[in-house]
N, CA, C and O atoms as CSV, one atom per row, in Angstrom:
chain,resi,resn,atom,element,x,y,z
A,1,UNK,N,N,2.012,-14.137,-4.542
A,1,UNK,CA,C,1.233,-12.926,-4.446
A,1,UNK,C,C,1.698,-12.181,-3.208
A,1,UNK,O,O,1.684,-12.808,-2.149
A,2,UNK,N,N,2.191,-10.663,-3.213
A,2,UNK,CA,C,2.660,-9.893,-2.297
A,2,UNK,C,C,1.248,-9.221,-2.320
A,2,UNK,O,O,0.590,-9.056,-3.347
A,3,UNK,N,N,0.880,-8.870,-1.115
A,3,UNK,CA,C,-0.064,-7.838,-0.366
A,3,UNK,C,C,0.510,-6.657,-0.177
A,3,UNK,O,O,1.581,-6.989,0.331
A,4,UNK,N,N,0.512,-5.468,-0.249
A,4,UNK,CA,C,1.192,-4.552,0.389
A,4,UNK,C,C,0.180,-3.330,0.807
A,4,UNK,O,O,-0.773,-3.016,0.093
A,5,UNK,N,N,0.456,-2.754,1.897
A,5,UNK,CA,C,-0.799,-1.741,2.618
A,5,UNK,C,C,0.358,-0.693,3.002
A,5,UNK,O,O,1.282,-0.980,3.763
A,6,UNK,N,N,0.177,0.682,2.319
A,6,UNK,CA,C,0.819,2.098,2.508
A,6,UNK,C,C,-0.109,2.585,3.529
A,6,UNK,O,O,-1.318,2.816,3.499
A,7,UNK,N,N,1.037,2.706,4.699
A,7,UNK,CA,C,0.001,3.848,5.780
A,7,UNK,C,C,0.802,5.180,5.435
A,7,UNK,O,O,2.017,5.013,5.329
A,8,UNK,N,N,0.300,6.544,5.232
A,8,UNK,CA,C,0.784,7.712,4.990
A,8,UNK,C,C,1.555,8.034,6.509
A,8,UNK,O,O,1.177,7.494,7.549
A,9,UNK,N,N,2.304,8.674,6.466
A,9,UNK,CA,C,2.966,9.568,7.116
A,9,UNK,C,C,2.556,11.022,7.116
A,9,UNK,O,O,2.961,11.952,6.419
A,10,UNK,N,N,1.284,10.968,8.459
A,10,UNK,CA,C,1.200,12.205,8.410
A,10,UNK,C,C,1.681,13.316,9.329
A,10,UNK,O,O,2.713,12.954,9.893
A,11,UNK,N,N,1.388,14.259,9.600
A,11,UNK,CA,C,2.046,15.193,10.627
A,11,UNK,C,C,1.926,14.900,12.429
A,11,UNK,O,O,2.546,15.241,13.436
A,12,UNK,N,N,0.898,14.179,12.132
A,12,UNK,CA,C,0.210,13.874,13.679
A,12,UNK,C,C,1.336,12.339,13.932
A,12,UNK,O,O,1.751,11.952,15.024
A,13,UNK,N,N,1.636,11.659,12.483
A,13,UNK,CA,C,2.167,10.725,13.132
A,13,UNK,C,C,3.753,11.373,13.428
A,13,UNK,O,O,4.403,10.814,14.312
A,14,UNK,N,N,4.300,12.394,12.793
A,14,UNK,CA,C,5.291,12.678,13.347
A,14,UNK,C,C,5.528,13.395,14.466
A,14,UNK,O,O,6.321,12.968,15.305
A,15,UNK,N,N,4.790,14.729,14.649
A,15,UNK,CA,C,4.498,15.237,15.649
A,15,UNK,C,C,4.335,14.152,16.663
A,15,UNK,O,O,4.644,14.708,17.717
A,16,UNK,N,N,4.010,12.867,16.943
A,16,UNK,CA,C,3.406,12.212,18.032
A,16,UNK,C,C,4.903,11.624,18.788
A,16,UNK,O,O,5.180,11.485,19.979
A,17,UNK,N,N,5.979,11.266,17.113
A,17,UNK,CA,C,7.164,10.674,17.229
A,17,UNK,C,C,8.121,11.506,18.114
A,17,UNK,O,O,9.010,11.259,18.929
A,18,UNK,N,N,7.464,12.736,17.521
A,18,UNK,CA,C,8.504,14.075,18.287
A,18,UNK,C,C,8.158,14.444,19.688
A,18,UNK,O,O,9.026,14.945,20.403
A,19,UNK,N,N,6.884,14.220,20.157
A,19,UNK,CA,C,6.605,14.501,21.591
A,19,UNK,C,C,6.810,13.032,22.109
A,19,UNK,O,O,6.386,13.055,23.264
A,20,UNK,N,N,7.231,11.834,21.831
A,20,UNK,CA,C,7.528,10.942,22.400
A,20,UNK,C,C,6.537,9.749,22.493
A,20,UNK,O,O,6.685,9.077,23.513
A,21,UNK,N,N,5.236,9.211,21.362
A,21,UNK,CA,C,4.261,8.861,21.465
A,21,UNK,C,C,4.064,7.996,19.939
A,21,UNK,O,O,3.398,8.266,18.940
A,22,UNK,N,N,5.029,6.768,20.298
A,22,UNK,CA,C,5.061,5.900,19.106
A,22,UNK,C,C,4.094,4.883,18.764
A,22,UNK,O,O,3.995,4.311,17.679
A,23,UNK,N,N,3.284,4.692,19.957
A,23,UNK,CA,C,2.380,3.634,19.904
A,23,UNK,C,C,1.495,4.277,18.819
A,23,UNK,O,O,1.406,3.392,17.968
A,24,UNK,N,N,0.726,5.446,18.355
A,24,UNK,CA,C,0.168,5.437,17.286
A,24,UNK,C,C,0.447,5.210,16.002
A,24,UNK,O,O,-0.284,5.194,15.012
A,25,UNK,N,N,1.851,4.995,16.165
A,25,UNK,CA,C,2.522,4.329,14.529
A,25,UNK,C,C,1.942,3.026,15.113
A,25,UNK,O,O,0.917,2.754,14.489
A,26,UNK,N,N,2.205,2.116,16.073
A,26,UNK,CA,C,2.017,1.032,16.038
A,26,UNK,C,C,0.678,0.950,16.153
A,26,UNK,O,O,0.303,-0.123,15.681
A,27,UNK,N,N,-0.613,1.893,16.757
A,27,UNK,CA,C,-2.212,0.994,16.708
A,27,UNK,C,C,-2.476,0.740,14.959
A,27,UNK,O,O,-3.056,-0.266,14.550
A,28,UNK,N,N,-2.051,1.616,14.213
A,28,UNK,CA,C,-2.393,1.607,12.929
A,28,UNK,C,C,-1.595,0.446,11.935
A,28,UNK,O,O,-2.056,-0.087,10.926
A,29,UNK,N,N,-0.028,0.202,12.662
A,29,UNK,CA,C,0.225,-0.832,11.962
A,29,UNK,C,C,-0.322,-2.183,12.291
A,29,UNK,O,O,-0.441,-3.177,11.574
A,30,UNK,N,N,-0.652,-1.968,13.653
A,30,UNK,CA,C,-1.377,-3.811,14.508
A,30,UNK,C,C,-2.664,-3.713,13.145
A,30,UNK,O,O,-2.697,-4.444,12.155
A,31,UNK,N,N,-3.649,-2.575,13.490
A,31,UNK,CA,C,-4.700,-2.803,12.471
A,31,UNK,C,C,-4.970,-2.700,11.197
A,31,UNK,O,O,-6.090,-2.717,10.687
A,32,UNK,N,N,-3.551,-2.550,10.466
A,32,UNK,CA,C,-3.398,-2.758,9.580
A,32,UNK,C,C,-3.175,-3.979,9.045
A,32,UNK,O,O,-3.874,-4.348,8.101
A,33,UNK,N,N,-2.104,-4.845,9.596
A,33,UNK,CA,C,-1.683,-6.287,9.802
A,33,UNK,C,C,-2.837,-7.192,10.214
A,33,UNK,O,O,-2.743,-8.356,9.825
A,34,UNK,N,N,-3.791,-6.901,10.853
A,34,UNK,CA,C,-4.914,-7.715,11.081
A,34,UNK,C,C,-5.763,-7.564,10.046
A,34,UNK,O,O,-6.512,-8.537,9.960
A,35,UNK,N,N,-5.963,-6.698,9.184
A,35,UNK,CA,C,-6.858,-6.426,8.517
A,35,UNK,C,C,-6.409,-7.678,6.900
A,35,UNK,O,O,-7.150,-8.461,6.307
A,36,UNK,N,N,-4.561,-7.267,6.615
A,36,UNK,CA,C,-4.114,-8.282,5.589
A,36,UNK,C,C,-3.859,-9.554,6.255
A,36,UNK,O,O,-3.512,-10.418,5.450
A,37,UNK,N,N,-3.917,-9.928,7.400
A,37,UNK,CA,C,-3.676,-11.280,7.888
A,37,UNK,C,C,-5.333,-11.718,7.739
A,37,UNK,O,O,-5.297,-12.905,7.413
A,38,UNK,N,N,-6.701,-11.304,7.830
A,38,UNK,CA,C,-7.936,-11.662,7.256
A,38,UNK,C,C,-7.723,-11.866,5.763
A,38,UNK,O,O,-8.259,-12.878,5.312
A,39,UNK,N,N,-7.214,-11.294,5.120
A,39,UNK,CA,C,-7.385,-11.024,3.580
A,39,UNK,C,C,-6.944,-12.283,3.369
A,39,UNK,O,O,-7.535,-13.200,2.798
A,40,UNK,N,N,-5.657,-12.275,3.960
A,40,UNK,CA,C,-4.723,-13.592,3.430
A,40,UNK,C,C,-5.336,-15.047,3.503
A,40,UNK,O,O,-5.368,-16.041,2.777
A,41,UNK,N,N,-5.781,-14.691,4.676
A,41,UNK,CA,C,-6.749,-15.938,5.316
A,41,UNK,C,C,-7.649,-16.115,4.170
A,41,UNK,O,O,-7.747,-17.169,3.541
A,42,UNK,N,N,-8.176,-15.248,3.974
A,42,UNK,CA,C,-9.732,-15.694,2.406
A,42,UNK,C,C,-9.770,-15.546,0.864
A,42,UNK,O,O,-10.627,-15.274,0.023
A,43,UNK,N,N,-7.786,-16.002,0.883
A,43,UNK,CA,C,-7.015,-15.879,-0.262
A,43,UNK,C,C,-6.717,-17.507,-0.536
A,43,UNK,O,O,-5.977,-18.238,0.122
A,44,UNK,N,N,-7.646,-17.899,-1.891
A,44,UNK,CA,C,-7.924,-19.488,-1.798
A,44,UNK,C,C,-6.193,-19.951,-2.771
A,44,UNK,O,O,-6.241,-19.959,-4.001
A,45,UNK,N,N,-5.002,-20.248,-2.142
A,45,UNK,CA,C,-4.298,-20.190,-2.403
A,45,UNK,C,C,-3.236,-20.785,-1.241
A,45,UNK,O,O,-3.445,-20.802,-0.028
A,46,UNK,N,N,-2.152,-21.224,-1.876
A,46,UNK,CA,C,-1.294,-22.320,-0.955
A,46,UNK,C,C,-0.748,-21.170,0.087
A,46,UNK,O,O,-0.584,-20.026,-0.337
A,47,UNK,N,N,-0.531,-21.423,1.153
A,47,UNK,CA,C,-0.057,-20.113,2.423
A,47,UNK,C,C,1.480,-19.942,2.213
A,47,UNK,O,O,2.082,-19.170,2.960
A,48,UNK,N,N,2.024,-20.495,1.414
A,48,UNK,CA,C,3.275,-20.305,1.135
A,48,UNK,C,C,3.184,-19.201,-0.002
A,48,UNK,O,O,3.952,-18.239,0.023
A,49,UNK,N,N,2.400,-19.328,-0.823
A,49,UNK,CA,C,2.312,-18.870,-2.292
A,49,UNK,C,C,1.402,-16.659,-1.906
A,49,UNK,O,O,1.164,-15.823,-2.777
A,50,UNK,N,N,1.226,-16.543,-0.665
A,50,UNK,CA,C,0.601,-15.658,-0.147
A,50,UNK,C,C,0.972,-14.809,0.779
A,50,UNK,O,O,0.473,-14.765,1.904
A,51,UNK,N,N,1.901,-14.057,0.349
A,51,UNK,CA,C,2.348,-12.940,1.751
A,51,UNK,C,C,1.879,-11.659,1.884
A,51,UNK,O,O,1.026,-11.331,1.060
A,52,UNK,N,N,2.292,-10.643,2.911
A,52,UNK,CA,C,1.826,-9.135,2.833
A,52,UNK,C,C,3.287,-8.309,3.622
A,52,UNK,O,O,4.379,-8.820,3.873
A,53,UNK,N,N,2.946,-7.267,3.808
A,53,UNK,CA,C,3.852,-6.286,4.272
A,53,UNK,C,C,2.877,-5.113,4.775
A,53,UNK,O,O,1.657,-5.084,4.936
A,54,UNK,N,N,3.746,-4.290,4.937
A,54,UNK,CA,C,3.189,-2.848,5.610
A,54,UNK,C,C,4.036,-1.721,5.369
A,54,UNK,O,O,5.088,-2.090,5.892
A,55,UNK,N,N,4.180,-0.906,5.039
A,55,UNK,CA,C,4.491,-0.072,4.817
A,55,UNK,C,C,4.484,1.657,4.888
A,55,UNK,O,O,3.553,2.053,4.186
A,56,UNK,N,N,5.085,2.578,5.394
A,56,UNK,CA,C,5.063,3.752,5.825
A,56,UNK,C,C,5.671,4.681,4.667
A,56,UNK,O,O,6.759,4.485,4.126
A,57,UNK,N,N,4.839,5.658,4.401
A,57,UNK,CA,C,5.292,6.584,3.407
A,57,UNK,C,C,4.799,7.065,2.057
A,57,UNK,O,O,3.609,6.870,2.308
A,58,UNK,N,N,4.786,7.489,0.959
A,58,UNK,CA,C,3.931,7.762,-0.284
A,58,UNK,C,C,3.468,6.134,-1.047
A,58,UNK,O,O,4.172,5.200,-1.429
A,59,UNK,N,N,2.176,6.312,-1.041
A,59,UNK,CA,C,2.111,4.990,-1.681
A,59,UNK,C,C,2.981,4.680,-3.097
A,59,UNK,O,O,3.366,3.543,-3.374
A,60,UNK,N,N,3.251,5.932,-4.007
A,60,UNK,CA,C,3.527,5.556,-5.462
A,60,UNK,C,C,4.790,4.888,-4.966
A,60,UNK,O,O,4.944,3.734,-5.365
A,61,UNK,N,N,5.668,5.359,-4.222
A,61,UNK,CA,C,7.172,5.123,-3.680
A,61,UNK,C,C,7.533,3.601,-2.819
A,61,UNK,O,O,8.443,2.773,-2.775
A,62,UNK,N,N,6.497,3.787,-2.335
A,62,UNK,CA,C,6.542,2.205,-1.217
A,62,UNK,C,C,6.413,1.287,-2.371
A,62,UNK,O,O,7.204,0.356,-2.519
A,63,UNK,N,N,5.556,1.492,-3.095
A,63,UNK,CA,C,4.978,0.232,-4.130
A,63,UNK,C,C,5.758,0.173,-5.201
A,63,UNK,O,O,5.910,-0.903,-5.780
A,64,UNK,N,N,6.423,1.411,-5.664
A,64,UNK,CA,C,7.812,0.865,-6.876
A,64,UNK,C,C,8.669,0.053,-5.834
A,64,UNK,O,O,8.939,-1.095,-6.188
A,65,UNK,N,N,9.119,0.440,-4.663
A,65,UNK,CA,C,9.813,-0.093,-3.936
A,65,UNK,C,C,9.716,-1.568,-3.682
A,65,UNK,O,O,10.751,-2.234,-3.672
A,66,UNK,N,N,8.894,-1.960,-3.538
A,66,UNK,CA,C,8.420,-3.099,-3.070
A,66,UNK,C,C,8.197,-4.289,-4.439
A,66,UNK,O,O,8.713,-5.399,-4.570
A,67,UNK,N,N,7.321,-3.627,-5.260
A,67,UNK,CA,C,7.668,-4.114,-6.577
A,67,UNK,C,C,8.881,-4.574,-7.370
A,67,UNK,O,O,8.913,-5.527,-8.149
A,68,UNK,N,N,9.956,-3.678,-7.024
A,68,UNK,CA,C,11.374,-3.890,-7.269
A,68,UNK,C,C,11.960,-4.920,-6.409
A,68,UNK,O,O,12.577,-5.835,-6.954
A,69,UNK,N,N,11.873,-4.896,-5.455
A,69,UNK,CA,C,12.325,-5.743,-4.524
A,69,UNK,C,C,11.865,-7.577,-4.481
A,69,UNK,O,O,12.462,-8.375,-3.759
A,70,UNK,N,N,10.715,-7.962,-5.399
A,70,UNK,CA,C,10.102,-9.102,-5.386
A,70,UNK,C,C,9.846,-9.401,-7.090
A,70,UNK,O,O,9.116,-10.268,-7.570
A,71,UNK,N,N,10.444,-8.688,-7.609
A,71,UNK,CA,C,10.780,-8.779,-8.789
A,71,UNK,C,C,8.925,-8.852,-9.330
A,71,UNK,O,O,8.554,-9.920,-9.816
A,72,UNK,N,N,8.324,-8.178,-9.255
A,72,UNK,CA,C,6.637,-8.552,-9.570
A,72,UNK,C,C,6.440,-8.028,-10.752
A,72,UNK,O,O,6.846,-6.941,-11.163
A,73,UNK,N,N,5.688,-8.971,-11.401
A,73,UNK,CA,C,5.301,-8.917,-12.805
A,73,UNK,C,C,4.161,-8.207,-13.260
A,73,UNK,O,O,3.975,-7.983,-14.456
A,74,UNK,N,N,2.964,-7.642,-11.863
A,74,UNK,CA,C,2.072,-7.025,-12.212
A,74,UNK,C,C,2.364,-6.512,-10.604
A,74,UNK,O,O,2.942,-7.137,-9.714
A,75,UNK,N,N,1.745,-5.129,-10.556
A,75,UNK,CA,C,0.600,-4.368,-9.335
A,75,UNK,C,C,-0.246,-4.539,-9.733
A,75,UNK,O,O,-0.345,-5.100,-10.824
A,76,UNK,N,N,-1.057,-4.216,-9.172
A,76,UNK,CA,C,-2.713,-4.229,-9.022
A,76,UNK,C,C,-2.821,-3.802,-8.056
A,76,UNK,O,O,-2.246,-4.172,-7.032
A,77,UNK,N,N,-3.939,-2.519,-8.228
A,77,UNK,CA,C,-4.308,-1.012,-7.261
A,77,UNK,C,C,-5.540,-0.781,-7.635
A,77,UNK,O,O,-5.834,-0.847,-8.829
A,78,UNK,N,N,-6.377,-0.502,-6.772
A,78,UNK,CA,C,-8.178,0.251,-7.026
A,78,UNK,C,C,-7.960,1.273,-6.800
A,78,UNK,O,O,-7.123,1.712,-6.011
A,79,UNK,N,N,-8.817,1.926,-7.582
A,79,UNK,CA,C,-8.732,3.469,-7.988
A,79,UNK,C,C,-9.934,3.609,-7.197
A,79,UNK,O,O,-10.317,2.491,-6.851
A,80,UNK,N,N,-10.719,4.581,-6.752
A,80,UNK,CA,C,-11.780,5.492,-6.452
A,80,UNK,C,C,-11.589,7.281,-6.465
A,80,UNK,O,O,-10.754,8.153,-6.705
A,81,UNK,N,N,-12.764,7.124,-6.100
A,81,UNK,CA,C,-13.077,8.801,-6.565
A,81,UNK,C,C,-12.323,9.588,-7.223
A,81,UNK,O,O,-11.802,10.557,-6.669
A,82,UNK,N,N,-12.098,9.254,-8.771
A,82,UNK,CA,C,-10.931,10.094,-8.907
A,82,UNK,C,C,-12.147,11.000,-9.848
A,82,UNK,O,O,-13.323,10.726,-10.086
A,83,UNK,N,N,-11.182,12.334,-10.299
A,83,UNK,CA,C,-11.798,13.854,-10.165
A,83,UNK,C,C,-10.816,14.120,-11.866
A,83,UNK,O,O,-10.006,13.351,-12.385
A,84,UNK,N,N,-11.221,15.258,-12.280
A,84,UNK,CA,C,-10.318,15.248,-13.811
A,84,UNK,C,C,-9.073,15.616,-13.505
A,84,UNK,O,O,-8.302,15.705,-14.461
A,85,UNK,N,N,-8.473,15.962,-11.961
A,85,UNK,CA,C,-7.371,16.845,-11.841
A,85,UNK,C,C,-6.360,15.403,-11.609
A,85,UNK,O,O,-5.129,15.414,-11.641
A,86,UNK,N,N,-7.193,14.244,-11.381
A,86,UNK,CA,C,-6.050,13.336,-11.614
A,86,UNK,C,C,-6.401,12.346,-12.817
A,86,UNK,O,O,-6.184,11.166,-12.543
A,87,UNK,N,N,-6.862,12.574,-13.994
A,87,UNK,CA,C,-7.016,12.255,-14.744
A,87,UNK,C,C,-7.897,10.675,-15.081
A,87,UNK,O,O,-7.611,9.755,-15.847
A,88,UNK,N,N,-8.827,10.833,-14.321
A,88,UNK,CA,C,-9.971,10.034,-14.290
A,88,UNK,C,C,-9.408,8.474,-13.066
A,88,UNK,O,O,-10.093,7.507,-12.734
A,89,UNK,N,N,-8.222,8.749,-12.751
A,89,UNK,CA,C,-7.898,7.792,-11.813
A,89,UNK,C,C,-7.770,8.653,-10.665
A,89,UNK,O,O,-7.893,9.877,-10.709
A,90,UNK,N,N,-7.441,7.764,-9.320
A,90,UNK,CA,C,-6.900,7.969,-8.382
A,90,UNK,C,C,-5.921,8.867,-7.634
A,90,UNK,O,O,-5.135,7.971,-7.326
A,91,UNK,N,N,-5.416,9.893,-7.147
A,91,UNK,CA,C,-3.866,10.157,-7.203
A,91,UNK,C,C,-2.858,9.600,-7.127
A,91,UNK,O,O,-1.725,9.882,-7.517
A,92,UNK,N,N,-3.616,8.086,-6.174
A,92,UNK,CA,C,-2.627,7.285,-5.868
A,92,UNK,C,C,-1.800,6.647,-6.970
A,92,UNK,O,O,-0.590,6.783,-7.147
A,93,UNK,N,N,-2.773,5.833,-7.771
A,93,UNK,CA,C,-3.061,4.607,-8.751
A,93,UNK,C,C,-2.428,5.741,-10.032
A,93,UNK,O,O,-1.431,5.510,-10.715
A,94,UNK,N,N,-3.131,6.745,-10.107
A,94,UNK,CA,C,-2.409,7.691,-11.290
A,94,UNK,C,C,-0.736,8.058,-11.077
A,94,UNK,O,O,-0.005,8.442,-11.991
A,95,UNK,N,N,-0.379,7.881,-9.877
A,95,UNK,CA,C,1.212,7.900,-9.752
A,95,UNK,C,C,1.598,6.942,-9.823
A,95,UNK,O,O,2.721,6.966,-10.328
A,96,UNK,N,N,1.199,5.792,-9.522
A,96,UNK,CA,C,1.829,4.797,-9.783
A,96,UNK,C,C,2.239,3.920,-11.110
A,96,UNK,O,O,3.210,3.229,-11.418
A,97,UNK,N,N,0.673,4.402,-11.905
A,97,UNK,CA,C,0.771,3.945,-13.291
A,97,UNK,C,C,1.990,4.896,-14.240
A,97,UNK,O,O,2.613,4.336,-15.142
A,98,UNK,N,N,2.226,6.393,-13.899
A,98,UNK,CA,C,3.038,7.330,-14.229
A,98,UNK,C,C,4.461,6.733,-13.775
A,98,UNK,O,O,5.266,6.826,-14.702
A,99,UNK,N,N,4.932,6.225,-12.774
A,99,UNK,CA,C,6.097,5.943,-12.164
A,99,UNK,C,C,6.457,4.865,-12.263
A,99,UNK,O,O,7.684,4.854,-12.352
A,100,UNK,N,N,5.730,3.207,-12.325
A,100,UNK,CA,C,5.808,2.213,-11.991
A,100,UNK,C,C,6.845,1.784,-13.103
A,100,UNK,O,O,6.775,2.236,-14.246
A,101,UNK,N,N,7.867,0.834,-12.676
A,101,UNK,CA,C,8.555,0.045,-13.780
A,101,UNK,C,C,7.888,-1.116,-14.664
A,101,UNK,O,O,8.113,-1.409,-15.839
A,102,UNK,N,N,7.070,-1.642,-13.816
A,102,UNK,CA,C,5.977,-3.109,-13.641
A,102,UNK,C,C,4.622,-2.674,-14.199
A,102,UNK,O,O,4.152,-1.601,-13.819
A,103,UNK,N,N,4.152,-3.220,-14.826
A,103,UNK,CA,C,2.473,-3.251,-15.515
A,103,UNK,C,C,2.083,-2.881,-14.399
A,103,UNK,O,O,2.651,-3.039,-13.318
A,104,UNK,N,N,1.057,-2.353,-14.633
A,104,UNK,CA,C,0.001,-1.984,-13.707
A,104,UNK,C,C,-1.479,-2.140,-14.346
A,104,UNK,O,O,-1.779,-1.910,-15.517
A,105,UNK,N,N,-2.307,-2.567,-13.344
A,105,UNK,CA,C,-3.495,-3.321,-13.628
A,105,UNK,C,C,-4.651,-2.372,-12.540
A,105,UNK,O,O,-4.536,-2.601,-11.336
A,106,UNK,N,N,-5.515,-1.544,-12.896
A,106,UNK,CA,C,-6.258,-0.250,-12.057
A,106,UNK,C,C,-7.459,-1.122,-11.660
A,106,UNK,O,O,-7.814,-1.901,-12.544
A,107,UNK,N,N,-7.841,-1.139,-11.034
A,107,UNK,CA,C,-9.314,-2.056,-10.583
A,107,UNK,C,C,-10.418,-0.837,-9.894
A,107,UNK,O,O,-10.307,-0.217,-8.836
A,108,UNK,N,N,-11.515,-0.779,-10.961
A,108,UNK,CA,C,-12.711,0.302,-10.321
A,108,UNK,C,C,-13.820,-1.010,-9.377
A,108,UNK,O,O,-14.821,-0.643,-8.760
Protein backbone atom coordinates (compact mmCIF):
# COMPACT_ATOMS: atom_id res chain seq x y z
CA UNK A 1 0.00 0.00 0.00
CA UNK A 2 1.49 3.47 -1.26
CA UNK A 3 0.16 6.61 0.66
CA UNK A 4 0.57 9.56 -1.37
CA UNK A 5 -0.27 13.38 -0.15
CA UNK A 6 -0.31 16.25 -3.17
CA UNK A 7 0.66 19.60 -1.66
CA UNK A 8 -0.42 22.24 -4.50
CA UNK A 9 1.94 24.62 -5.72
CA UNK A 10 0.72 27.76 -5.08
CA UNK A 11 1.85 31.31 -5.89
CA UNK A 12 2.86 32.16 -2.33
CA UNK A 13 4.84 28.98 -2.44
CA UNK A 14 6.64 30.25 -5.40
CA UNK A 15 6.78 33.74 -4.84
CA UNK A 16 8.40 32.71 -1.33
CA UNK A 17 11.03 30.45 -3.59
CA UNK A 18 11.66 33.64 -5.57
CA UNK A 19 12.27 36.07 -2.67
CA UNK A 20 14.49 33.45 -1.14
CA UNK A 21 12.17 31.70 1.59
CA UNK A 22 12.12 27.85 1.18
CA UNK A 23 11.37 26.80 4.54
CA UNK A 24 7.60 27.18 3.75
CA UNK A 25 7.87 24.42 1.17
CA UNK A 26 9.43 22.60 3.93
CA UNK A 27 6.84 23.55 7.21
CA UNK A 28 4.14 22.01 4.97
CA UNK A 29 6.12 19.09 3.83
CA UNK A 30 7.46 18.26 7.75
CA UNK A 31 3.49 18.46 8.42
CA UNK A 32 2.58 16.73 5.93
CA UNK A 33 4.99 13.69 6.58
CA UNK A 34 3.91 13.68 10.18
CA UNK A 35 0.51 13.62 9.48
CA UNK A 36 1.17 10.09 6.90
CA UNK A 37 3.82 8.81 9.31
CA UNK A 38 0.48 8.77 12.06
CA UNK A 39 -1.64 7.21 9.36
CA UNK A 40 0.93 4.62 8.70
CA UNK A 41 1.36 4.01 12.25
CA UNK A 42 -2.69 3.05 12.58
CA UNK A 43 -2.38 1.05 9.35
CA UNK A 44 -2.94 -2.64 10.88
CA UNK A 45 -0.52 -4.07 8.41
CA UNK A 46 3.17 -5.47 8.18
CA UNK A 47 5.55 -1.98 8.11
CA UNK A 48 7.17 -3.33 5.22
CA UNK A 49 3.89 -3.88 3.31
CA UNK A 50 3.08 0.19 4.10
CA UNK A 51 4.73 3.22 2.64
CA UNK A 52 3.92 7.02 1.75
CA UNK A 53 5.44 9.86 -0.23
CA UNK A 54 4.80 13.53 -0.70
CA UNK A 55 4.42 15.19 -3.37
CA UNK A 56 4.34 18.81 -5.05
CA UNK A 57 2.14 19.79 -7.90
CA UNK A 58 -1.52 18.94 -9.56
CA UNK A 59 -2.89 16.16 -7.74
CA UNK A 60 -4.44 14.35 -11.05
CA UNK A 61 -0.58 14.44 -12.36
CA UNK A 62 1.39 13.47 -9.17
CA UNK A 63 -0.99 10.48 -8.74
CA UNK A 64 -0.89 9.09 -12.49
CA UNK A 65 2.68 9.62 -11.78
CA UNK A 66 3.12 7.81 -8.91
CA UNK A 67 0.66 5.17 -9.82
CA UNK A 68 2.81 4.44 -12.84
CA UNK A 69 5.77 4.27 -11.09
CA UNK A 70 4.62 1.35 -8.42
CA UNK A 71 2.86 -0.34 -10.91
CA UNK A 72 -0.67 0.02 -8.61
CA UNK A 73 -3.57 -1.85 -9.29
CA UNK A 74 -6.06 0.50 -7.67
CA UNK A 75 -6.07 4.48 -6.38
CA UNK A 76 -8.28 5.24 -4.01
CA UNK A 77 -9.26 9.09 -3.51
CA UNK A 78 -12.25 10.82 -1.35
CA UNK A 79 -14.20 13.03 -3.05
CA UNK A 80 -16.00 15.98 -1.10
CA UNK A 81 -17.98 18.83 -1.87
CA UNK A 82 -18.31 18.31 -5.25
CA UNK A 83 -20.83 20.84 -7.16
CA UNK A 84 -22.49 19.79 -10.84
CA UNK A 85 -19.61 21.75 -12.55
CA UNK A 86 -17.48 18.79 -11.63
CA UNK A 87 -19.84 16.33 -12.16
CA UNK A 88 -21.01 15.17 -8.82
CA UNK A 89 -17.30 14.38 -7.80
CA UNK A 90 -14.46 16.26 -6.69
CA UNK A 91 -12.19 18.27 -9.17
CA UNK A 92 -9.61 16.45 -7.90
CA UNK A 93 -10.96 12.73 -7.89
CA UNK A 94 -13.01 13.79 -11.22
CA UNK A 95 -9.51 14.27 -12.95
CA UNK A 96 -8.17 11.61 -11.89
CA UNK A 97 -10.90 9.14 -12.68
CA UNK A 98 -10.87 11.09 -16.37
CA UNK A 99 -6.96 10.63 -16.66
CA UNK A 100 -5.96 7.69 -14.57
CA UNK A 101 -4.49 4.53 -16.38
CA UNK A 102 -5.32 2.38 -13.02
CA UNK A 103 -8.97 1.75 -11.58
CA UNK A 104 -9.97 4.14 -9.51
CA UNK A 105 -12.03 3.59 -6.43
CA UNK A 106 -13.91 7.38 -5.17
CA UNK A 107 -14.63 7.14 -1.40
CA UNK A 108 -17.59 9.72 -0.07
Amino acid sequence: MRLLHVLPISSAIINSYALGYPELKDKASIKAEEDLRKLVESIDLPQGQVSYSIAFGSPRDEIAVVASEVAADLIVIGSRRPNITTHLLGSNASGIVRYANTSVLVVR
